[in-house]
C-alpha positions, 0 to 999 in steps of 0.5 A: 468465510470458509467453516470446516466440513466434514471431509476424508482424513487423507484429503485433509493430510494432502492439505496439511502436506501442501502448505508445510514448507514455506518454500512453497508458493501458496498459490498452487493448487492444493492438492487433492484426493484425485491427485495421483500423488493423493494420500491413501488412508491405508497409508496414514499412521495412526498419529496422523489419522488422529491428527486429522481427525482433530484437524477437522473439528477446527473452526477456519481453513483455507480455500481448497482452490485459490480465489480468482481476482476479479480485476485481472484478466490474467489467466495466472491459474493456468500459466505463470509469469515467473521473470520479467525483463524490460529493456525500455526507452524514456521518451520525455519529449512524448510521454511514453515508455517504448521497448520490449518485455520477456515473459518467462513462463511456467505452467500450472495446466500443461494443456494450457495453450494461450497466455492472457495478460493486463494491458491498458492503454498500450500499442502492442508492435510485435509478439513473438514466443520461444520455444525450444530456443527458436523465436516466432511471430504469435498470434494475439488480439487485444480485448474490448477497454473497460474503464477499470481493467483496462484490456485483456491480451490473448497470446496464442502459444506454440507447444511449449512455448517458454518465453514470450517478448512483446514489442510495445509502447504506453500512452502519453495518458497511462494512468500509472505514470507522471510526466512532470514538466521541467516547471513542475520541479524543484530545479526547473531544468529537467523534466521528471518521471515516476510510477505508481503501480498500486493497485492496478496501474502496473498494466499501464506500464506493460503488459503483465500479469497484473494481480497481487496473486501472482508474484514475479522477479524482474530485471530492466535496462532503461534508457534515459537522457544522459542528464537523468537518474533513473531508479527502480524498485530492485537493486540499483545499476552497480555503475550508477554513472549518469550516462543514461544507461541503468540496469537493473536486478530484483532477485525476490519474486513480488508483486507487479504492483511493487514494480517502481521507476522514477527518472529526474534530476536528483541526488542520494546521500547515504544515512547508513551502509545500506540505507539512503535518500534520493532527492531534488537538491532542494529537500535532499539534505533535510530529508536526511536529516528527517529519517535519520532514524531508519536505521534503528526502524529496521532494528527495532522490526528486526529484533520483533520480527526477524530479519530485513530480506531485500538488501539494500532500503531506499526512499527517494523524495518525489515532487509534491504531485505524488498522490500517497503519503508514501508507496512501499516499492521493495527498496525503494519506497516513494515518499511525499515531500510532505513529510519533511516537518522538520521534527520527526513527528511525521517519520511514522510514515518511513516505518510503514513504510519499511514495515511493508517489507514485512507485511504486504512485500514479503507476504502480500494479499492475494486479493484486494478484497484482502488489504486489511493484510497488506495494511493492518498488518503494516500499520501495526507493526508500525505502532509497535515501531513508534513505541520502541523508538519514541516511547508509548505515548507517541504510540497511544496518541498516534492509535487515538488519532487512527481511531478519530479517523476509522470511526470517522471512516466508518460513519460516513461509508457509503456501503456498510460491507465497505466496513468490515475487514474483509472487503465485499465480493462486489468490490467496485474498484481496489482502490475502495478497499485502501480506507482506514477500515484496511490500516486502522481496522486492521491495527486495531484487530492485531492490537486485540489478538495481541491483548488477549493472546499477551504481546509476547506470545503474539510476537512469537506468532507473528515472527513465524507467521512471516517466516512461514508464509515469506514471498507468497500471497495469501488470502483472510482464509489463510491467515485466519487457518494459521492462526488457528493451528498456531495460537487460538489452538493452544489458547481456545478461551482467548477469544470466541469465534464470534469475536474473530467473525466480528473483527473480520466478515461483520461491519462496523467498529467491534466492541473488543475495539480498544480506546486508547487514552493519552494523558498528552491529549487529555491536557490538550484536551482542558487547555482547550476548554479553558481556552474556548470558556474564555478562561485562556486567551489563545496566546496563554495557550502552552503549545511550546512542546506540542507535537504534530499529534497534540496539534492535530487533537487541539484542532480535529476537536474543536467544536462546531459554531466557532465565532471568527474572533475565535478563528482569528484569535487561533490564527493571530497566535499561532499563524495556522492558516500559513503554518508549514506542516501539512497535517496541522495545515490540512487539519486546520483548513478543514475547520476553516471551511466549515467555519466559513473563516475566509482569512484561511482560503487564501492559503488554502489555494496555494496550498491545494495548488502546491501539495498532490497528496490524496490524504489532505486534497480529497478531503478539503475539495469534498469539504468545500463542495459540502460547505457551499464553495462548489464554484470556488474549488472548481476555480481553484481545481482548475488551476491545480489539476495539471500538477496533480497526479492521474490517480488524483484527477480520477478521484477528485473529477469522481468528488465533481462529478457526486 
């Protein structure tokens, strides 16, 4: 945390000046009074001189110097990656990405005279740097492998030098990337292809400036066999023939973790003039008709929070292997076919989705000791979403079962630090700071602001907040500095200081946590205990109108020491251990293991076998070791491991290896 010290009156002004415009990246270094273009204190009105003075009784201010991300080697402070263009061969036959980048380069130290980029994996051909029009041979090295960054790239620049292109190819093993067997599809012909890039995976894609500080436009032409379909995360080739020839074009800067691909057989059919569906023909009609309602999303998040800037909003359906509920790819968001229930009750997921293209795209964290911004943010402005189209109680019930989850979360942390908002310094991976702490924590500390502040105050403050910082990266300090001078300001008495450093830099669920009821839960809730009382047979149970979430309430509180009649009763009636919808069944086996009810662990191979998402596998395979089932889920991870992706292998071999 950053409290405000004592400082000179024009050194505050500069700071003032240099985040006014939103046109500004907050990335730039703020000015100061050694500047030249520093302010004199002879200079300042008077009315600015008593602004300042104010100014530095406040309690939060931004960083006087950005923060350096630890997991990059980049040396962005310095230069700048402001364009990337790929032209790029699709090589199924080897697994690998082969062809060139274009680096456009801007620079933040004019005495800066090398660029260093994030490399993991990647055979570098040929470098070679512009300046002033003319192309030459620079010279590089690559940096020792560590097992998290991957490598630094060091490129020797030429004065001047503005571009640099670099000849390279990935590895068959890039960490980023899946290549799935035409056997590991839905239609069994054609092999597939897709990325995930979150949260450091992009320099296993190319060499890049692979920090969320660092935001970039981007361009591609990719060259795939002529049978294939390739989209991006940026605005789709115009033509869109299957010649094998695509093009590409984001015109808005993010990220190099939002870069997105994905290459296979597949089909789109449109939901509205600029929202769509790419899928395998098998789920391509169902998921159509499963989100359908992302057109009203957008306009419920437009009506509270101003208007979509991206263009068009696609999702594209990937295999079971994808690892993540969903990925927030500007355009493009990549979605689990997990979701596909049939009933809508899992489409809070496309809202947080399209939320992120308010909260984590357009303002993204600099950091990822920051997530709680990208997260927290999304996740409430998806719950407002829920709300608007589905109506309270599915908000209230969604926020009771988030909260069964963060406290779940929190009591089994292995690092306390892990369970502020705030991640620690010494951040062991990015991926620890993507919890519940990050998506509930975070929602629950805007639902707490949006309480005390009143929800039509804090709507106000949140449409500006995102018209005021769009397409930077930000750190909790500035976010914590705007909303100072833009709502704790004119409200001081809403809430204490001690309150915010609870919420924010301080472990553990806060006090002010709201504890959200639902009447639809509380009948669960006594049909439950009538049921367990033997009062109801589990046949008598009224689940005809259940919900996704009610079902997942009923299970999630069953209590320890159930009897195998009680299981069998459970499953006779309902079919829970072959039932369809993934979160019911997830939830289900849970018990199930820790019941040792054996009729469930038949389905739950096929089903370990089957579905790629890290939400549900992690959690069953750690469960089982837990349980005494060590040799059983080794058996069965065994088998699935192929179909899973990278990013999963790494975390259940780490489950393994505890």
């Amino acid at each position: 945390m950053n409290l405000r010290s004592s400082a000179s009156c024009f050194a505050i002004l500069a700071l003032a000046l240099s985040a006014c415009s939103n046109q500004e990246s907050a990335e730039q270094p703020l000015t100061t009074p050694d500047d030249e273009s520093a302010v004199s204190e002879e200079e300042m009105s008077d009315a600015a001189i008593e602004a300042a003075e104010e100014e530095n009784e406040a309690v939060f201010r931004a960083p006087s110097e950005r923060p350096v991300d630890p997991f990059t080697y980049s040396n962005y402070n310095d230069i700048r990656v402001t364009h990337a263009a790929f032209d790029l061969d699709i090589l199924f036959d080897e697994k690998v990405l082969d062809g060139s980048v274009t680096l456009d380069l801007d620079y933040l130290n004019v005495n800066a005279d090398k660029l260093i980029l994030d490399a993991n994996d990647l055979s570098i051909a040929s470098i070679e740097a512009r300046t002033n029009g003319d192309w030459t041979e620079a010279v590089y090295t690559m940096g020792a492998d560590d097992p998290v960054k991957g490598s630094a790239l060091e490129i020797a620049l030429p004065d001047k030098a503005d571009q640099v292109r670099i000849v390279y190819r990935t590895s068959n093993e890039a960490e980023g990337l899946q290549w799935l067997s035409p056997e590991q599809t839905a239609g069994k012909e054609h092999p597939f292809l897709f990325s995930q890039f979150q949260p450091l995976y992009a320099r296993t894609m190319g060499p890049l400036q692979d920090t969320p500080a660092v935001r970039m436009t981007y361009s591609a032409k990719i060259s795939t066999p002529p049978e294939l379909i390739a989209v991006m995360s940026a605005a789709q080739d115009p033509d869109g023939e299957r010649d094998g020839e695509y093009s590409f074009d984001m015109p808005q800067p993010i990220p190099a973790y939002l870069l997105a691909i994905a290459v296979g057989d597949f089909g789109f059919k449109a939901i509205n003039d600029h929202i769509g569906v790419y899928a395998e023909d098998y789920i391509l009609d169902a998921s159509a008709a499963e989100f359908a309602d992302t057109p009203q999303m957008e306009e419920a998040i437009d009506e509270l929070y101003g208007p979509y800037r991206w263009g068009r909003y696609d999702m594209i359906v990937l295999p079971p292997s994808f690892p993540f509920g969903g990925m927030e790819n500007p355009r493009l968001s990549f979605l689990t076919p997990t979701l596909i229930a049939g009933d809508k009750s899992l489409t809070n997921v496309v809202a947080h989705e399209l939320a992120h293209s308010w909260s984590g795209n357009l303002i993204t964290n600099a950091t990822w000791r920051d997530a709680w911004l990208n997260e927290g943010f999304t996740s409430y402005v998806e719950n407002r979403v829920m709300e608007a189209l589905y109506g309270k109680d599915r908000a209230v019930m969604e926020r009771a079962l988030d909260l069964e989850n963060l406290r779940r979360t929190i009591s089994e942390a292995d690092r306390p630090e892990l369970t502020a908002l705030k991640m620690p310094e010494d951040l062991g991976h990015p991926d620890d700071a993507f919890s519940q702490v990050s998506y509930a924590g975070g929602m629950f500390f805007l639902k707490f602001l949006e309480e005390r502040f009143g929800r039509d105050t804090f709507d106000v403050f949140l449409r500006n907040y995102f018209d005021h910082f769009a397409f930077q990266s930000i750190t909790t300090e500035d976010f914590l500095a705007y909303f100072e001078d833009n709502l704790w300001a004119q409200n001081k008495n809403a809430v204490t200081k001690e309150e915010l450093d609870a919420w924010i830099y301080e472990p553990g669920l806060p006090s002010t946590a709201e504890s959200p009821t639902s009447d639809a839960f509380d009948r669960v809730a006594l049909q439950q205990a009538a049921w367990i009382t033997g009062d109801l047979a589990a046949t008598e149970v009224e689940t005809a109108n259940w919900s996704t979430h009610e079902w997942l309430h009923f299970i999630n509180t069953l209590p320890d020491g159930l009897t195998s009649e009680q299981f069998l009763a459970l499953d006779d009636a309902f079919d829970l251990s072959r039932i369809q919808n993934a979160e019911i069944a997830s939830a289900w086996y849970l018990k199930a293991i820790e019941g040792g009810y054996e009729r469930a662990f038949g389905p739950l191979d096929e089903f370990l076998v089957r579905v790629g998402r890290g939400k549900f596998i992690y959690r069953l395979y750690a469960t089982l070791i837990e349980n005494d089932k060590r040799d059983w889920a080794a058996e069965v991870y065994a088998r699935a491991r192929p179909g899973y992706h990278p990013i999963a292998q790494r975390r259940i071999d780490a489950i393994f290896a505890e």
